[in-house]
C-alpha positions as CSV (number, residue, x, y, z in Angstrom):
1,X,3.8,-28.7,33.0
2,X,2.9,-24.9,33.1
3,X,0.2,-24.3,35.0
4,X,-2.3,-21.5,34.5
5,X,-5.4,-20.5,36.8
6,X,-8.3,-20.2,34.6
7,X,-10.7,-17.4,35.2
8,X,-14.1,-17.7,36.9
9,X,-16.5,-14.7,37.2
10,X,-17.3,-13.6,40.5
11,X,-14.2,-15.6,42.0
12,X,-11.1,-14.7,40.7
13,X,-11.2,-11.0,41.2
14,X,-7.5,-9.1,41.4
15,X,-8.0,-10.1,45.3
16,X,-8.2,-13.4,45.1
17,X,-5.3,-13.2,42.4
18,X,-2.9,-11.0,44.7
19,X,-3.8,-13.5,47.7
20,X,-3.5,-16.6,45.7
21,X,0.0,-15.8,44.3
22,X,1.3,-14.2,47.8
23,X,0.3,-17.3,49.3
24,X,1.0,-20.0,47.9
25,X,1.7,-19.6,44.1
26,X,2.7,-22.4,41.9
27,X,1.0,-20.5,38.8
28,X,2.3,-19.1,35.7
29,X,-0.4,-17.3,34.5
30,X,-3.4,-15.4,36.3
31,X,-5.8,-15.2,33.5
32,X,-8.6,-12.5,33.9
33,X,-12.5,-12.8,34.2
34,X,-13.3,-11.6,30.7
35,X,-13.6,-7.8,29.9
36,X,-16.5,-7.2,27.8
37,X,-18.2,-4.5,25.6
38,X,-21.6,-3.2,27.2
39,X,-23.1,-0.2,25.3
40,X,-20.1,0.1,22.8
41,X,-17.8,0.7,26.1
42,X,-15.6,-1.5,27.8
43,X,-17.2,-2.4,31.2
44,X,-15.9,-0.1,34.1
45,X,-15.9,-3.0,36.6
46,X,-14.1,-4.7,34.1
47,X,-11.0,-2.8,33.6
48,X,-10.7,-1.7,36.9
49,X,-10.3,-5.9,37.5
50,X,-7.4,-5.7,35.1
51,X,-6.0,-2.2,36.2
52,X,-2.1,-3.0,36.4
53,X,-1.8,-1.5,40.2
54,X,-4.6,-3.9,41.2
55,X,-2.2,-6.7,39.7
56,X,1.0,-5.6,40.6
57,X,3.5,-7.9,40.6
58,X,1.0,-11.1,39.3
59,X,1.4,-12.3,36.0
60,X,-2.2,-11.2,34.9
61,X,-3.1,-12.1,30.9
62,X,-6.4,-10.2,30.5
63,X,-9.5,-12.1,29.0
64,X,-11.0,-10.4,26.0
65,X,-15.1,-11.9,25.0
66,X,-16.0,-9.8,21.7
67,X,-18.3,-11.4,18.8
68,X,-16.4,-10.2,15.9
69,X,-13.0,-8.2,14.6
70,X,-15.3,-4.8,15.7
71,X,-15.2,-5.6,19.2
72,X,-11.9,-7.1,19.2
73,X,-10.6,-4.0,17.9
74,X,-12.2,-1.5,20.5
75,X,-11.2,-3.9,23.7
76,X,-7.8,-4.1,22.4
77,X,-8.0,-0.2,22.4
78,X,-8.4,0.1,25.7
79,X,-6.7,-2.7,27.0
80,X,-3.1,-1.4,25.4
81,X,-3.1,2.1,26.6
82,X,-3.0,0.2,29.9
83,X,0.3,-1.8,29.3
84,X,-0.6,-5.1,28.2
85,X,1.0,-7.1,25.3
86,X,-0.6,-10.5,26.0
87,X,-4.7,-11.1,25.9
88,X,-7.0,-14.3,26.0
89,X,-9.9,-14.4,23.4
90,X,-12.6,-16.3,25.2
91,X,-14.2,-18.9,22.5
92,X,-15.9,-21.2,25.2
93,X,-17.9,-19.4,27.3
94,X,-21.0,-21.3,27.7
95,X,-23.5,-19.0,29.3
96,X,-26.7,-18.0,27.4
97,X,-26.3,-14.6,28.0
98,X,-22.9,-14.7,26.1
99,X,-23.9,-17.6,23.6
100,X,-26.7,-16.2,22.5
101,X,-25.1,-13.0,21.0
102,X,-22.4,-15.2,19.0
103,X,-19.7,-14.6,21.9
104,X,-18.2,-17.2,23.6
105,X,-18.9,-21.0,22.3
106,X,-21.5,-18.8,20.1
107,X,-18.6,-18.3,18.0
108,X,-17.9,-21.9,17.3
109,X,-20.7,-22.5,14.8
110,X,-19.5,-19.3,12.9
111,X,-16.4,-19.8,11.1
112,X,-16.9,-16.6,9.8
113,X,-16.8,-14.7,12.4
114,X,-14.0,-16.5,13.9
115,X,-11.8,-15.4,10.4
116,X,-13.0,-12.3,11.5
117,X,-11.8,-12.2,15.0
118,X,-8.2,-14.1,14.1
119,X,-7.9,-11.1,11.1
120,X,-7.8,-8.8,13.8
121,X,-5.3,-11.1,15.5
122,X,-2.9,-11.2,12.6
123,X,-3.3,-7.6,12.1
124,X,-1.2,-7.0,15.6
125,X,1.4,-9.2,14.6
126,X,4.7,-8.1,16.3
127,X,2.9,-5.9,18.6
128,X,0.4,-8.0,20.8
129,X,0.1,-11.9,21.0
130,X,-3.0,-13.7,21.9
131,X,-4.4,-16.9,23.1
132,X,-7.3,-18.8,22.7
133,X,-9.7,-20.6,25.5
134,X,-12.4,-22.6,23.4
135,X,-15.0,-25.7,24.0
136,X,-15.4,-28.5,21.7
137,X,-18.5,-26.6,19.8
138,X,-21.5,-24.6,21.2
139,X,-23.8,-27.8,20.8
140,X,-21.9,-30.5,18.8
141,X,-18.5,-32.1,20.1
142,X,-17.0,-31.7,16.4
143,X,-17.9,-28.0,15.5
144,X,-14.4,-27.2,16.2
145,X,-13.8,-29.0,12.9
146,X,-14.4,-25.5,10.6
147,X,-12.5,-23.5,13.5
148,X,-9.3,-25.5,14.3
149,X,-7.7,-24.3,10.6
150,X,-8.9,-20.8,10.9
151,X,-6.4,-20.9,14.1
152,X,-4.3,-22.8,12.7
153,X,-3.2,-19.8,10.0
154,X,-3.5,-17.6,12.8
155,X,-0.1,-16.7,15.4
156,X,-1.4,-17.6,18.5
157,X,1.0,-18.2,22.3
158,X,-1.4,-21.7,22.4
159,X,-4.6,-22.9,22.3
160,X,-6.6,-24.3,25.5
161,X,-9.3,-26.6,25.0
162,X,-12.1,-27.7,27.1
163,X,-13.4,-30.9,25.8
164,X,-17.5,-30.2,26.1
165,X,-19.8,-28.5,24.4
166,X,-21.3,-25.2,25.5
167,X,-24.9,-27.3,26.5
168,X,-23.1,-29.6,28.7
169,X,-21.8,-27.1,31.1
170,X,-19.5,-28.6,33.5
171,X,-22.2,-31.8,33.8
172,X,-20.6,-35.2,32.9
173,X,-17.9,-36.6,31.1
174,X,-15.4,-34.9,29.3
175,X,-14.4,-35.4,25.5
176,X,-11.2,-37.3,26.1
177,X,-11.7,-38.9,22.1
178,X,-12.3,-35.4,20.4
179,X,-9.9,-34.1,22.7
180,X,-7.0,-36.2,21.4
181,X,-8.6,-35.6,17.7
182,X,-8.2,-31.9,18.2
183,X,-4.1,-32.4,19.2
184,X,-3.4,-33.9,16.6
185,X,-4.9,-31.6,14.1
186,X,-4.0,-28.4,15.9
187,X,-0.5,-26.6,15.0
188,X,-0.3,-24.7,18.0
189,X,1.3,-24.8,21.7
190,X,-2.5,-27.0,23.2
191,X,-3.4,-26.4,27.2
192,X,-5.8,-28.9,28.6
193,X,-9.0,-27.7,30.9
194,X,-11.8,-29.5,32.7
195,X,-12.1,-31.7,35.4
196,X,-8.4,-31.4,37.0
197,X,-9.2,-31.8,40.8
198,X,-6.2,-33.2,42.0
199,X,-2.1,-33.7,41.6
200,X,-3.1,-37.7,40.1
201,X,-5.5,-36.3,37.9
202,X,-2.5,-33.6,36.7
203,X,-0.1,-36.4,36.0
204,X,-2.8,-38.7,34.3
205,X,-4.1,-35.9,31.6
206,X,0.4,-35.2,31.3
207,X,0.9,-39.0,30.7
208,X,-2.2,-39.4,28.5
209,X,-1.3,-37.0,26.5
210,X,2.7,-36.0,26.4
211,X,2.6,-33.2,23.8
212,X,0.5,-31.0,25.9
213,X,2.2,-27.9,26.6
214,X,0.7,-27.9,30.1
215,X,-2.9,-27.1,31.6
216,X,-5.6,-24.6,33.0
217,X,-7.3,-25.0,36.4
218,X,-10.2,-23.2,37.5
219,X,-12.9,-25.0,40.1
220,X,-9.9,-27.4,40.8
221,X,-8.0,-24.5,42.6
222,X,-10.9,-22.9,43.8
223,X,-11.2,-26.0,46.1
224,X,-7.5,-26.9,46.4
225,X,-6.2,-23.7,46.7
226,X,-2.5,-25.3,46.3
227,X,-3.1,-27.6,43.7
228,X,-0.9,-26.3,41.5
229,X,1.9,-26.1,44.5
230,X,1.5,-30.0,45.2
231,X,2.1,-30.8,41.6
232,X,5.2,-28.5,40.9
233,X,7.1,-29.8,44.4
234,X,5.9,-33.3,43.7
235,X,4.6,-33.7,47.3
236,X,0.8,-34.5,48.2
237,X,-0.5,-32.3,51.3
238,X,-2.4,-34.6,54.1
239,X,-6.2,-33.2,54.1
240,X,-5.6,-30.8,56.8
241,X,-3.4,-28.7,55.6
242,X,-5.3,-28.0,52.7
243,X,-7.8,-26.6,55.0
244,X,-5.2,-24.5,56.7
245,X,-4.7,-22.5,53.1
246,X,-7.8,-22.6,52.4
247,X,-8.5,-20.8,55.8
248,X,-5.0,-18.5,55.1
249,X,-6.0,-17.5,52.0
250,X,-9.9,-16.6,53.3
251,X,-8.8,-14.5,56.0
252,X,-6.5,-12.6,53.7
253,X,-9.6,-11.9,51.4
254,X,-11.9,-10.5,54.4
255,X,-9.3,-8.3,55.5
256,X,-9.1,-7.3,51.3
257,X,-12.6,-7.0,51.2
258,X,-13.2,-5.4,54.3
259,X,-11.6,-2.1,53.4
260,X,-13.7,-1.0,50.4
261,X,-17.4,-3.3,50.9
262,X,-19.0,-1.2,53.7
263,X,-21.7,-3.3,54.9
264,X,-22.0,-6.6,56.7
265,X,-24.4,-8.2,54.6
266,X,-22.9,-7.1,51.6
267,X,-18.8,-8.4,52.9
268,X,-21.2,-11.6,54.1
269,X,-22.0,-11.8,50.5
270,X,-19.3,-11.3,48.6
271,X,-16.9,-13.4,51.3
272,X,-19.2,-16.8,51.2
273,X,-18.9,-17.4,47.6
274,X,-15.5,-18.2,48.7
275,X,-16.4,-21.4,49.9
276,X,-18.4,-22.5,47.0
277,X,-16.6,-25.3,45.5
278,X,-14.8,-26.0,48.8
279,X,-16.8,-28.8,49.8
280,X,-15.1,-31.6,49.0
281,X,-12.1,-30.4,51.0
282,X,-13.9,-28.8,54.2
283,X,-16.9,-31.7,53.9
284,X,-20.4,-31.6,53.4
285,X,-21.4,-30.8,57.2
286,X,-19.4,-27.4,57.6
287,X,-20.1,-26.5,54.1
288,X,-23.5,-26.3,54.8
289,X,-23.1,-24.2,57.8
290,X,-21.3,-21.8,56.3
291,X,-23.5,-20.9,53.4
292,X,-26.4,-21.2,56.0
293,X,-24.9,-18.7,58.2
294,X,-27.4,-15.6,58.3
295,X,-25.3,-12.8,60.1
296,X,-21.3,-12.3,59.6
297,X,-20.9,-13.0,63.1
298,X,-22.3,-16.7,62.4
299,X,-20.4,-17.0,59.5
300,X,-16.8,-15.9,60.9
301,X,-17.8,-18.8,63.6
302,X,-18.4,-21.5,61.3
303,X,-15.4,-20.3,59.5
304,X,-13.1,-20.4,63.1
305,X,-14.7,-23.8,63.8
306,X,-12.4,-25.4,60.1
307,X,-9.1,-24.8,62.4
C-alpha cells in the first residue's frame, strides 16, 4: 500500500520531515501541518514550514484549513507562487479552536460550505489537484452522508478518512461499520487513518478492506519511527532497534534544532515533545524520566541511558 505520514502540529515540522525521510523513509508523501489564514494572511510560521528549500528533496503535499471558497482561494494564492501543484484540504480537524469557526470537522455539518470549498477545487482543474483528509462528522458518525456526493462530483487525488467524529478525539474505538459504508459510496481513490500502530495492524486494515488505495500514519510513526519501513520490506524489527531510530532520528533533530533555538530551556522544550508518543516503544519508566528532566543536561542523560 502507499504509505503517507499524516501531519501533526508541533511534531512534524520540515525537521522532523528532512530527518524522517534521510533516515529511514518508507513514505510517499510528507503531508504538511496545515497553513492557515490568521488576520486575512497566511500565517508566517506557516509558510516558512512549507518553504520548498526547507523541504528540499521530500515529497511535501502542503495542508490547506480554510472555512469556505474565500479562504481557499487566498491560501491557494500564496501557496502556488511557491511551486506547488498538489494541496490537502483539512476536513477533520477536531480541535475547538478550528471547529468552532466551521474549519476542519466544522465543515462536515455544512454541506454548503463544503460546495463551496470543492467549487473552488473544480475551478483549478488542470492546474492544481487536491486531496481531502476528513472525520466521519463533527458530532454524528453519519454526517458525512450530505458530504460524500459533494466530493464525489468533485476531482480529487483521493480521499482519507478517519473513522470518528470530531468529539471523540483520538479516545476509543474506531468506526470500522461507517468506515466500510463510506467505501462503498465514495468514487474516489479512499486512504485509511487512525489507530495504525504496528506492521499487523497495516496488513489487517489492507486485508479488511482490499480496495483501499493505501493509508495515512501519524501517532503510529511518531512512536515507530520506521513503521512504514517494516511494512514495505516485510520484515518486523526486534524492540531494540526501534529504539536505536528512534535515538538516530532524535539526535539528528537536536543538532537541527540547535542551530536556530538559542536557549536551553527553549531547545529543552521544543526537543522533549519528541518523545511524546514514544512510550510504548522506550517504556513507561524512561518515558517518565525524560519528560521529568528539568535541565538539558538531565534530559540528554536520560536520553544517552535508551542506548
Amino acid at each position: 500500500m502507499v504509505i503517507h505520514f499524516a501531519p501533526l502540529q508541533g511534531y512534524t515540522d520540515d525537521c522532523y520531515r528532512r530527518a524522517h525521510h534521510q533516515l529511514l523513509g518508507g513514505i510517499d508523501s510528507y503531508y504538511t501541518p496545515f497553513v492557515r489564514l490568521e488576520h486575512g494572511a497566511a500565517r508566517e510560521k506557516d509558510l516558512r514550514d512549507v518553504r520548498p528549500d526547507f523541504n528540499e528533496g521530500v515529497p511535501v503535499v502542503p495542508q490547506v484549513i480554510a472555512r469556505d471558497g474565500q479562504e481557499l482561494s487566498a491560501l491557494i494564492s500564496v501557496l502556488r507562487p511557491m511551486g506547488y501543484k498538489r494541496l490537502d484540504i483539512n476536513m477533520g480537524c477536531p480541535f475547538t479552536l478550528q471547529t468552532r469557526h466551521g474549519r476542519g470537522a466544522g465543515l462536515l455539518p455544512n454541506p454548503e460550505a463544503v460546495e463551496d470549498i470543492c467549487c473552488i477545487v473544480r475551478q483549478h482543474e488542470g492546474e492544481l489537484t487536491f486531496s481531502v483528509k476528513m472525520r466521519l462528522g463533527l458530532h454524528e458518525v453519519d454526517e458525512w452522508e450530505h458530504v460524500l456526493p459533494i466530493l464525489n462530483d468533485t476531482p480529487l487525488v483521493h480521499i482519507c478518512l478517519h473513522p470518528r467524529t470530531a468529539d471523540e478525539g483520538y479516545k476509543g474505538a474506531v468506526h470500522l461499520d461507517e468506515f466500510a459504508r463510506f467505501a462503498h459510496l465514495c468514487d474516489h481513490p479512499l486512504l485509511y487513518n487512525g489507530d495504525l500502530r504496528t506492521p499487523a495492524d497495516l496488513a489487517r486494515i489492507s486485508q479488511q478492506f482490499p480496495g483501499l488505495k493505501g493509508v495515512m500514519i501519524g501517532r503510529g510513526l511518531l512512536a515507530r519511527p520506521s513503521l512504514a519501513l517494516e511494512y514495505k520490506n516485510k520484515r518486523h524489527l526486534p524492540e531494540s532497534e526501534h529504539t536505536t531510530h528512534l535515538c538516530s532520528l532524535h539526535d539528528k533533530l537536536f543538532q537541527d534544532y540547535a542551530k536556530f533555538i538559542p536557549s536551553e530551556a527553549q531547545l529543552l522544550q521544543k526537543i522533549r515533545t519528541f518523545w511524546d508518543y514514544a512510550e510504548p516503544t522506550i517504556g513507561r519508566k524512561a518515558w517518565k524520566k525524560i519528560h521529568k528532566a528539568g535541565s538539558l543536561r538531565n534530559y540528554m542523560n536520560s536520553v544517552f541511558q535508551l542506548t
